[in-house]
TIRO-442024 format. One record per residue: x, y, z of N, C-alpha, C in turn. Coordinates in pm, whole numbers, plus 50000, padded with zeros to 5 digits. Each point is the difference from the previous one (the first is absolute). Layout:
<pts>
XYZXYZXYZ
...
</pts>
This chain:
<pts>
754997212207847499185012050002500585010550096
500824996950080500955006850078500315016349944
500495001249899500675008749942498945009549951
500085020250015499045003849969498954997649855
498934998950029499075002549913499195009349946
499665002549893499205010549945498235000550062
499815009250008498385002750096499134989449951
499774995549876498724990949928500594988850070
501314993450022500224985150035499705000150180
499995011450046499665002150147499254999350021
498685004749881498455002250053499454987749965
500784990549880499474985849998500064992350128
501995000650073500004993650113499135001450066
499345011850072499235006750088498704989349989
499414991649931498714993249938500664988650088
499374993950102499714990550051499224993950039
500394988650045498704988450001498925005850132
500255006450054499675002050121499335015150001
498625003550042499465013549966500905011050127
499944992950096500965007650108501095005449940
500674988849970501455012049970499765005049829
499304999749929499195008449870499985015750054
499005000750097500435010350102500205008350048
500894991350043501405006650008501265012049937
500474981249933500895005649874499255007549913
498965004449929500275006549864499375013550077
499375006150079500025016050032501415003250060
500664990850058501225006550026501075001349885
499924993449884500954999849918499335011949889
498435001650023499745012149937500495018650033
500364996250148499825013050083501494998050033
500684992949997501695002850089501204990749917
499434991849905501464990549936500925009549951
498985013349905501525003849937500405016250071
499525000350146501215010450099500464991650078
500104986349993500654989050055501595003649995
501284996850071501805001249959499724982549895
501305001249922500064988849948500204987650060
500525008350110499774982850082499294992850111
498825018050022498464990250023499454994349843
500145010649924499274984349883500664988549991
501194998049989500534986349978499524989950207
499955005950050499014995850144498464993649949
499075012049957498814996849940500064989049906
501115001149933499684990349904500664982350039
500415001550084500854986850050498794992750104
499195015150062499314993750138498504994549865
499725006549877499244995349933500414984049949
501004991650025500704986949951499534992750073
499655006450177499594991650100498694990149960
499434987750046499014998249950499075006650101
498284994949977498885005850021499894995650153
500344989150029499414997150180501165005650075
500845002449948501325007150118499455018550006
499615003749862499685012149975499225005750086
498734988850014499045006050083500254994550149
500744987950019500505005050182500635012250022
500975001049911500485017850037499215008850012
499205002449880499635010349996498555004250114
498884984450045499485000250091500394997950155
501695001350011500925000950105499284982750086
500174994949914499954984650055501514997050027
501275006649959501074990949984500445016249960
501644999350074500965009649975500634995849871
500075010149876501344995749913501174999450033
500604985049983501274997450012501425008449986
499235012549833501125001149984499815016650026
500635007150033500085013050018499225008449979
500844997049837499655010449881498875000449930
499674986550001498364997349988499005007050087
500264998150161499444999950074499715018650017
501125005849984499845015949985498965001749899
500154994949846499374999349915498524999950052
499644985750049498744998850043499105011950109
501035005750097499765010850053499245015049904
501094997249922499295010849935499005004549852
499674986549980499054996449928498364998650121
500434994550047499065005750155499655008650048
500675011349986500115012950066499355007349881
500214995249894499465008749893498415010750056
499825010349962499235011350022498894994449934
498705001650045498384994649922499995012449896
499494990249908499705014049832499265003450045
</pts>
C-alpha cells in the first residue's frame, strides 16, 4: 500500500478500528491530503500501514515515532487547524 493511492482507497484506509484515530484521519484527509507534496501522501499513506495501538501511542504522545518521517507526519496531522 506504500505506493501512491487514489483519494477513495485513502478514505477507506482512514476507517479504523479505533474511534480516536477515525478522528483523526478522515477530517484531515478531507481538508489537507490533496495540497499534501507527493511525498507527504506516500508518508500518510505508509504511516496509515501502521497498526491501531502504535497509532494511538503516537498520536496520544504516549511513545515517540521511531521513524522520522512518520513522526513529522504525525506532527502534522496533529497540528491540523479545528473545522
Amino acid at each position: 500500500m506504500s505506493e501512491p493511492m487514489n483519494i477513495a482507497r485513502v478514505r477507506w484506509a482512514c476507517r479504523r478500528g479505533m474511534l480516536e484515530l477515525d478522528v483523526l484521519f478522515q477530517p484531515f484527509v478531507e481538508s489537507q491530503y490533496a495540497i499534501l507534496s507527493n511525498q507527504d501522501k506516500a508518508s500518510f499513506v505508509r504511516l496509515l500501514e501502521c497498526e491501531d495501538p502504535e497509532l494511538f501511542a503516537w498520536f496520544m504522545g504516549h511513545e515517540v515515532c521511531p521513524d522520522p518521517e512518520l513522526a513529522q507526519m504525525v506532527i502534522q496531522v496533529r497540528g491540523r487547524p479545528a473545522p
